[in-house]
N, C-alpha and C positions, 0 to 999 in steps of 0.2 A: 629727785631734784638735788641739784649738788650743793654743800654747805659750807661757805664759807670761813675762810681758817680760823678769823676773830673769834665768829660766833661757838667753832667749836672748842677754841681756847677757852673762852669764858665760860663753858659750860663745866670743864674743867677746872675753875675758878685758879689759873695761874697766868701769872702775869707774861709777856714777852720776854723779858729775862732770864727766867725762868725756864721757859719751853727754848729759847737759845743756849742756854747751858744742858738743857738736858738732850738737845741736837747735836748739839756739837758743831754750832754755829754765833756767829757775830748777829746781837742785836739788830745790826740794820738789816740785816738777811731777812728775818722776822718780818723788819716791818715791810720791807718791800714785795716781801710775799702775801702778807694782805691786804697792803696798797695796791694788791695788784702791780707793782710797778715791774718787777720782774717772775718767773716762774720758775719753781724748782728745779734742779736736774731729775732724771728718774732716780739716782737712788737716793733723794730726797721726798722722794712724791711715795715711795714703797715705803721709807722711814713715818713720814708723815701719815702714813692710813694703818699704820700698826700704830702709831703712838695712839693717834684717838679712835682705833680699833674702830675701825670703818673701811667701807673696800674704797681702792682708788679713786673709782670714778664718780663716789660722794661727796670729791673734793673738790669745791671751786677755785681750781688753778687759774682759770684763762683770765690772758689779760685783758682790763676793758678797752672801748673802745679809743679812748683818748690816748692811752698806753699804746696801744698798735699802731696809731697814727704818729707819734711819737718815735716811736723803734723802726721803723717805715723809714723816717725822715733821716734819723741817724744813720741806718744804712745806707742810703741815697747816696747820703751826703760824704760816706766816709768810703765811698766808690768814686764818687768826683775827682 
């Protein structure tokens, strides 16, 4: 079953700012990757399963459902 990025940050006990400086990424990045609101590229998703030494596909990337209905839309619409 695949684990979620908060849950594995916090198991970690470091904060988002934290695990963003040591990615080599901007805060919102962070949060939008466990917002679900967007998804890593792969060699963030390969960074990502070596930081919390985990295999990839322990990671809950996918976006939820509200999110795809969302990115769905924007696409649509920015083909209009």
């Amino acid at each position: 079953m695949a684990t979620p990025l908060r849950t594995l940050r916090e198991r970690l006990g470091i904060s988002q700012g934290q695990m963003a400086t040591d990615l080599g990424v901007v805060l919102s990045t962070i949060q939008g990757w466990e917002k679900k609101k967007n998804r890593p590229q792969k060699l963030y998703v390969a960074m990502l399963a070596e930081y919390f030494d985990v295999p990839p596909d322990e990671l809950d990337l996918k976006p939820n459902v509200v999110t795809q209905r969302y990115l769905r839309q924007q696409e649509a619409a920015a083909q209009s």
